[in-house]
ROKEDO-306668 format. One record per atom (N, C-alpha, C, O): y, z, x; residue in one letter; residue number from 0. Coordinates in nm, 2 decimals. Each point is the difference from the previous one (the first is absolute). Layout:
// ROKEDO-306668
yy / zz / xx / residu / num
Y / Z / X / A / NUM
...
//
This chain:
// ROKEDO-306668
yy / zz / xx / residu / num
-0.49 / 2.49 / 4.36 / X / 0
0.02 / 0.10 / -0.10 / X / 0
-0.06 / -0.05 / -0.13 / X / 0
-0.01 / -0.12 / -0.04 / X / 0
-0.02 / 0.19 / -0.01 / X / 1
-0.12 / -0.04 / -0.13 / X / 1
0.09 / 0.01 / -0.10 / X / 1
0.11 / 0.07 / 0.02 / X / 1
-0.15 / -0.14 / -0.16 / X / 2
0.16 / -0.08 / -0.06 / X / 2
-0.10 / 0.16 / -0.13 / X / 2
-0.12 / 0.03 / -0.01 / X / 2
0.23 / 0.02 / -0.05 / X / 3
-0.03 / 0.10 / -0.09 / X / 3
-0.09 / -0.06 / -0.14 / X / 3
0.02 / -0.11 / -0.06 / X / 3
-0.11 / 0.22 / 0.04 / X / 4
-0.01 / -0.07 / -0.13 / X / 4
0.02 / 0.11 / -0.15 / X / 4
0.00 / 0.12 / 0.00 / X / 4
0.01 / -0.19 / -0.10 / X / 5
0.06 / 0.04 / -0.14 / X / 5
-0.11 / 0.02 / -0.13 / X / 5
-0.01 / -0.07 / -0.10 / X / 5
-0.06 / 0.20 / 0.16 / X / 6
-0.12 / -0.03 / -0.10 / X / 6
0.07 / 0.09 / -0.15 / X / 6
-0.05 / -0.03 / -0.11 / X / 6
0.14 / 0.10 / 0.11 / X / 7
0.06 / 0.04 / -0.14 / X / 7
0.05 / -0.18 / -0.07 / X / 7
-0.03 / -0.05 / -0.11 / X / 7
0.10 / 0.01 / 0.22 / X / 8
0.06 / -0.14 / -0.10 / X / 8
-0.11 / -0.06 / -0.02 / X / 8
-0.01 / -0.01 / -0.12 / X / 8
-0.09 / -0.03 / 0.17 / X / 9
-0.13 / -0.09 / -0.05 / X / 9
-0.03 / 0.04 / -0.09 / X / 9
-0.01 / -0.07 / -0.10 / X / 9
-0.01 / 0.21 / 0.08 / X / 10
-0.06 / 0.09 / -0.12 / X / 10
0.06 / -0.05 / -0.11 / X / 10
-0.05 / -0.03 / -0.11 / X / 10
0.19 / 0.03 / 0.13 / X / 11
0.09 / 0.00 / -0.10 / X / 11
0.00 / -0.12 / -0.05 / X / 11
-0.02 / -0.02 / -0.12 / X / 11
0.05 / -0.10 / 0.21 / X / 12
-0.04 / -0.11 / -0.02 / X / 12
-0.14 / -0.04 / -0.10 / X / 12
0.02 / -0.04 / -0.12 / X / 12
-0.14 / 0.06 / 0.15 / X / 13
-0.09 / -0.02 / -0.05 / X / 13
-0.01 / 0.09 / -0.17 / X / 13
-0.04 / -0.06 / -0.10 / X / 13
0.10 / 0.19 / 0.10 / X / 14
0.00 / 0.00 / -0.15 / X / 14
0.10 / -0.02 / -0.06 / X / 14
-0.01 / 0.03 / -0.12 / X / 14
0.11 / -0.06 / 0.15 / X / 15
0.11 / -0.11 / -0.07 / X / 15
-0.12 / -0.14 / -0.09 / X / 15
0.00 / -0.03 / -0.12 / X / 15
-0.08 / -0.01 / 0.21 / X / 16
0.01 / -0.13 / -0.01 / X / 16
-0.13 / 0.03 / -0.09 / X / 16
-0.03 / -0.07 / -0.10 / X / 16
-0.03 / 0.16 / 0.13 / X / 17
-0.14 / 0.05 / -0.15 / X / 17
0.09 / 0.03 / -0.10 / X / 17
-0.05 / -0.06 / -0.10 / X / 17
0.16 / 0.13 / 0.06 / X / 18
0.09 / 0.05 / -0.12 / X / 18
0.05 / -0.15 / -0.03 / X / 18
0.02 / -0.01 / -0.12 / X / 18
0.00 / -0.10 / 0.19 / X / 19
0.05 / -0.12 / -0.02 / X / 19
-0.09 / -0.07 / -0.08 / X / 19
0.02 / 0.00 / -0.12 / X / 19
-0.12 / -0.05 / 0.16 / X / 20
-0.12 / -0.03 / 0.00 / X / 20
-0.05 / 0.04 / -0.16 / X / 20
-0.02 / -0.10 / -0.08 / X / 20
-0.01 / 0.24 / 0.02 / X / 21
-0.02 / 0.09 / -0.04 / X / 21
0.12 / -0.03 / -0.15 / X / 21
-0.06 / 0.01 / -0.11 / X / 21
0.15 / -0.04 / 0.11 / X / 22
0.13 / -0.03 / -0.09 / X / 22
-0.01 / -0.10 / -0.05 / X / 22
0.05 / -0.03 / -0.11 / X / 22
-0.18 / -0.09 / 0.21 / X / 23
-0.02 / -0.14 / -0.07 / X / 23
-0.10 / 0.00 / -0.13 / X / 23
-0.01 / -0.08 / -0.09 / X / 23
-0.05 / 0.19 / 0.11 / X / 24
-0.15 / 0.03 / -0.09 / X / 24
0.02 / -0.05 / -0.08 / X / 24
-0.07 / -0.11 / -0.02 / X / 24
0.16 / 0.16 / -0.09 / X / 25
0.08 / -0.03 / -0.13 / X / 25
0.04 / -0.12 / -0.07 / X / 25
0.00 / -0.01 / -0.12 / X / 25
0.03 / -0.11 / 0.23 / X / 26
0.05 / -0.14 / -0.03 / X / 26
-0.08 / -0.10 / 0.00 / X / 26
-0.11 / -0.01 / 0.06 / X / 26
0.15 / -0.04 / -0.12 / X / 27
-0.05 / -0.16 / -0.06 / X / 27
-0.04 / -0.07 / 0.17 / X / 27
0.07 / 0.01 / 0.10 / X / 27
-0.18 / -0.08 / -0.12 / X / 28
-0.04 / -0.08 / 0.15 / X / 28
0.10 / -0.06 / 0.02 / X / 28
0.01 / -0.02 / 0.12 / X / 28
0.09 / -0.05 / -0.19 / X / 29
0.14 / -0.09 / 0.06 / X / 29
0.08 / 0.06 / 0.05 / X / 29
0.08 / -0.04 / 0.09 / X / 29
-0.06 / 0.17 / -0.15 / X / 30
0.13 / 0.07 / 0.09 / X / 30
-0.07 / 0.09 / 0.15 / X / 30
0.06 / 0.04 / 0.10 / X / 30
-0.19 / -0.02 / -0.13 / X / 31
-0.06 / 0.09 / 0.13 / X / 31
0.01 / -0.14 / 0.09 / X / 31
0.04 / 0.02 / 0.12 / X / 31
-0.05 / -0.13 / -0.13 / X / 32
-0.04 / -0.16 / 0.09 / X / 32
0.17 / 0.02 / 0.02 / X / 32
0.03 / 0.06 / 0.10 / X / 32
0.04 / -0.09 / -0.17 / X / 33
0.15 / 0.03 / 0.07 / X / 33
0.06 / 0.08 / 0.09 / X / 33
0.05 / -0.02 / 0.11 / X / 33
-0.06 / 0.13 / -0.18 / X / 34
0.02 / 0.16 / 0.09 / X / 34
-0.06 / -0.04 / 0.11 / X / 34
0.06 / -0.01 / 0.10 / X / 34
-0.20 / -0.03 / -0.10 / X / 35
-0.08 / 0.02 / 0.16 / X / 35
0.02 / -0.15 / 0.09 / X / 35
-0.02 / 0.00 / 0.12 / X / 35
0.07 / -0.09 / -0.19 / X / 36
0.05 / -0.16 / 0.06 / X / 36
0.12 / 0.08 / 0.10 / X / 36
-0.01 / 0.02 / 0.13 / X / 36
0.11 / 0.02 / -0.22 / X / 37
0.13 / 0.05 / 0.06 / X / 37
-0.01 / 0.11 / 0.09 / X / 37
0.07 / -0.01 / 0.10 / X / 37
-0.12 / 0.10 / -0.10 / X / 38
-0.03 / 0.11 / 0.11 / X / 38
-0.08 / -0.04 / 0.14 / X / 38
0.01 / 0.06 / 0.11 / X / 38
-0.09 / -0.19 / -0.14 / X / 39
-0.07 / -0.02 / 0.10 / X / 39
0.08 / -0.08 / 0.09 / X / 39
-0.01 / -0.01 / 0.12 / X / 39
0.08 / -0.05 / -0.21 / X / 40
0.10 / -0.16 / 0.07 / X / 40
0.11 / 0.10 / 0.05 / X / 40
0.04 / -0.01 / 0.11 / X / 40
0.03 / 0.11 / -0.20 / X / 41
0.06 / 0.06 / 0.10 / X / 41
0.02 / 0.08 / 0.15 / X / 41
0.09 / 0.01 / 0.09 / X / 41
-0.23 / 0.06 / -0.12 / X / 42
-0.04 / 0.07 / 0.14 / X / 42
-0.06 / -0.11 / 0.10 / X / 42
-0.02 / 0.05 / 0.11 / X / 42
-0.02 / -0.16 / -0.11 / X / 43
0.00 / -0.09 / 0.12 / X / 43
0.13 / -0.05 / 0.01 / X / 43
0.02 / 0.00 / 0.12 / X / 43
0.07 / -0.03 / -0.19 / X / 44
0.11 / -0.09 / 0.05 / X / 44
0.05 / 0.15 / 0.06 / X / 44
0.03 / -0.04 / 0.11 / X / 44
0.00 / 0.16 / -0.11 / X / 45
0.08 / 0.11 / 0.01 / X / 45
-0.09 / 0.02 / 0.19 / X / 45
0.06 / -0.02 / 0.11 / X / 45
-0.17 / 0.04 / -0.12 / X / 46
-0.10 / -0.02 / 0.08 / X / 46
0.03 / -0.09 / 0.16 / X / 46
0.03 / 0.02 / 0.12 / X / 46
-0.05 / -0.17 / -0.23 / X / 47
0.06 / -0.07 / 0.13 / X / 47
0.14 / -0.06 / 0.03 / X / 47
0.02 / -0.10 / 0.07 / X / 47
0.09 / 0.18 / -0.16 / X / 48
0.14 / -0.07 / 0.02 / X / 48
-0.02 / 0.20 / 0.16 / X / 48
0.09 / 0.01 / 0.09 / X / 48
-0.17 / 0.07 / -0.10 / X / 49
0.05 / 0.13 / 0.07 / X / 49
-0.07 / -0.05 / 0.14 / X / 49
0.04 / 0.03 / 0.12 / X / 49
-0.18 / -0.11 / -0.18 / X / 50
-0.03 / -0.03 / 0.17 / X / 50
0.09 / -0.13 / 0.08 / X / 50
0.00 / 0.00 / 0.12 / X / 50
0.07 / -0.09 / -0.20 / X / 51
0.10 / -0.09 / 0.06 / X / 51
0.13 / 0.10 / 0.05 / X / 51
0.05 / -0.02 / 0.11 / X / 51
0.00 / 0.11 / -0.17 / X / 52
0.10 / 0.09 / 0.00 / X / 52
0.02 / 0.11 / 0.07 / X / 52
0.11 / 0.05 / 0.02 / X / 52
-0.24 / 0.00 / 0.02 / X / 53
-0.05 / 0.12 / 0.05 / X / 53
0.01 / 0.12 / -0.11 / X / 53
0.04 / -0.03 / -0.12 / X / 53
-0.08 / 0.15 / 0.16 / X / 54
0.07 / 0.10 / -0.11 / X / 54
-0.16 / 0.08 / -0.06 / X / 54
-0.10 / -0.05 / 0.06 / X / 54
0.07 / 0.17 / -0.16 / X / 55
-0.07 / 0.03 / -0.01 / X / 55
-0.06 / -0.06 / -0.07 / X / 55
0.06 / 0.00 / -0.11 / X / 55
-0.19 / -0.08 / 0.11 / X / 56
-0.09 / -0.10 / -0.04 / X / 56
-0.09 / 0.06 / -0.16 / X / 56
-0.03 / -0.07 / -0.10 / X / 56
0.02 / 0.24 / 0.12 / X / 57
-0.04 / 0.07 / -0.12 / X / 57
0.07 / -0.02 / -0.12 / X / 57
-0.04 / -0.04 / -0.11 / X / 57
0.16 / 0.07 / 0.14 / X / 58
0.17 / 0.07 / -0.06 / X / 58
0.00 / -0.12 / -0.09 / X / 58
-0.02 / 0.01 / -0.12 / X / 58
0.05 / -0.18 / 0.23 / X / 59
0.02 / -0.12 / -0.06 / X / 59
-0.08 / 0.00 / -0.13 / X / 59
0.04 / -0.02 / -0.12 / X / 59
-0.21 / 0.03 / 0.18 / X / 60
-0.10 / -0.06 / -0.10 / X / 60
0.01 / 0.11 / -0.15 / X / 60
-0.04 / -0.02 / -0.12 / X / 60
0.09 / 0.11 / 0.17 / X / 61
0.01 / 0.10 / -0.11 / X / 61
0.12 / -0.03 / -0.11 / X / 61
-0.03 / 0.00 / -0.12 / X / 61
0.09 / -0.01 / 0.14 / X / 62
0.15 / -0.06 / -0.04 / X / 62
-0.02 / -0.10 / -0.08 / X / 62
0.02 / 0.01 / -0.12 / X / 62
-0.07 / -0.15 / 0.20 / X / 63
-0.02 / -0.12 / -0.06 / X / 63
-0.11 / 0.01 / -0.12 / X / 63
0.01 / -0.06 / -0.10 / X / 63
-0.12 / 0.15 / 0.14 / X / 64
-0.09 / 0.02 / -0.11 / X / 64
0.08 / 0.03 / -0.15 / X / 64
-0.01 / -0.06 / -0.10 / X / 64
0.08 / 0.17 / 0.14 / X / 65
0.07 / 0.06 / -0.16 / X / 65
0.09 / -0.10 / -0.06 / X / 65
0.01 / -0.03 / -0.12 / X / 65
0.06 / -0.03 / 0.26 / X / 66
0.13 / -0.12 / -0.10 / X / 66
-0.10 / -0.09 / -0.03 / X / 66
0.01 / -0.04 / -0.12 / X / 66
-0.11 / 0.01 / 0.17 / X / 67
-0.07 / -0.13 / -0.05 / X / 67
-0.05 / 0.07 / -0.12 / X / 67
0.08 / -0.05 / -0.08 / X / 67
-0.15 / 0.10 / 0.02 / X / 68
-0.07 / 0.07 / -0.09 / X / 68
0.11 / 0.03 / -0.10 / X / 68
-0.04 / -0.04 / -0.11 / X / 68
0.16 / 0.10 / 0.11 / X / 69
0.12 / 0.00 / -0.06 / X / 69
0.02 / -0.15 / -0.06 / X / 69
-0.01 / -0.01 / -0.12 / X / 69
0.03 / -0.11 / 0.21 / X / 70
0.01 / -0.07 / -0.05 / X / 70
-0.10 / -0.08 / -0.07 / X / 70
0.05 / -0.08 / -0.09 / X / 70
-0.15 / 0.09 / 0.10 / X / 71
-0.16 / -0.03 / -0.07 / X / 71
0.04 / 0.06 / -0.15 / X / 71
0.04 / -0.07 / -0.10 / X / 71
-0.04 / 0.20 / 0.08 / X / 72
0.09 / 0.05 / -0.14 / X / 72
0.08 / -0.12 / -0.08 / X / 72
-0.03 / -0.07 / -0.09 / X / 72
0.17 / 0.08 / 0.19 / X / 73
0.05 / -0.07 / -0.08 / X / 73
0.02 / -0.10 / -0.02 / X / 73
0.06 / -0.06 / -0.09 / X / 73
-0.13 / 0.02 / 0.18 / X / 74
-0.02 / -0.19 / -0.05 / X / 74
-0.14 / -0.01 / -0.13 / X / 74
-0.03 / -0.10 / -0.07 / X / 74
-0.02 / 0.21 / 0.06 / X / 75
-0.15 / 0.02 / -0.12 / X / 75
0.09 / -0.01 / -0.13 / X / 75
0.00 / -0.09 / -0.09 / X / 75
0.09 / 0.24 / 0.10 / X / 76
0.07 / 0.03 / -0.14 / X / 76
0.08 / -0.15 / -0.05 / X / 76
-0.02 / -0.05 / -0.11 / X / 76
0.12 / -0.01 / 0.26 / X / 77
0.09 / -0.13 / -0.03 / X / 77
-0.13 / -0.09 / -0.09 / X / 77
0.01 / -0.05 / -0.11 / X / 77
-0.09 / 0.07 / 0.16 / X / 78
-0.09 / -0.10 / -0.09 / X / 78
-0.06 / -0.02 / -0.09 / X / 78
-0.04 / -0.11 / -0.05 / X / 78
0.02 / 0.26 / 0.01 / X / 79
-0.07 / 0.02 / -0.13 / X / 79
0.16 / 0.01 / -0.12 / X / 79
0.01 / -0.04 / -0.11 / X / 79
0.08 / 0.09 / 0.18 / X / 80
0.13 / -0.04 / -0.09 / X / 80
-0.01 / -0.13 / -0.06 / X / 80
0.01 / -0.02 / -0.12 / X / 80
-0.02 / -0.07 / 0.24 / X / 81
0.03 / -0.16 / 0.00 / X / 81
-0.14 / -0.02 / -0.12 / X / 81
0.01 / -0.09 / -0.09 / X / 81
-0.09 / 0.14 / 0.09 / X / 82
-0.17 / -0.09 / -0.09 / X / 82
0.03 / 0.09 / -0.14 / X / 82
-0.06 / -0.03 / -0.11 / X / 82
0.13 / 0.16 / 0.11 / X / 83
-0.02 / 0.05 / -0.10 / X / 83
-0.08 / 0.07 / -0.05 / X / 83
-0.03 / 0.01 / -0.12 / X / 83
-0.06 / 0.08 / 0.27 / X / 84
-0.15 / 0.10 / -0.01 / X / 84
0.07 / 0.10 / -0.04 / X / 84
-0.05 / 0.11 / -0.03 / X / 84
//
């Protein structure tokens, strides 16, 4: 049986991630290098903790992208708090 496929979620997927992408325009190269450090480190660890785990491999990478990227933010802001930008 042929495993279904999800071309609305890809769609959706894909311009999430241009409107993402798209949000960085605006920022200083240290916080876009954060934001994109953390989004990238999170969608592989999300990625391969789903292929050790099983589970939907998209969903994971998708997920981990945003907390990672979430946390890229706030570890930028913790820092420019911390230097006083």
């Amino acid at each position: 049986m042929p495993r279904p496929t999800f071309p609305l979620l890809r769609t959706v997927l894909v311009f999430a991630c241009l409107v993402a992408v798209s949000g960085c325009a605006h920022k200083d190269l240290t916080t876009t290098r954060n934001i994109g450090i953390g989004g990238a480190s999170g969608a592989a660890i999300g990625t391969v903790a789903t292929i050790v785990t099983g589970g939907c491999i998209p969903c994971a990478a998708a997920i981990g992208l945003g907390a990672g990227a979430a946390a890229g933010f706030i570890y930028d802001r913790l820092d420019n708090r911390t230097l006083g930008r």
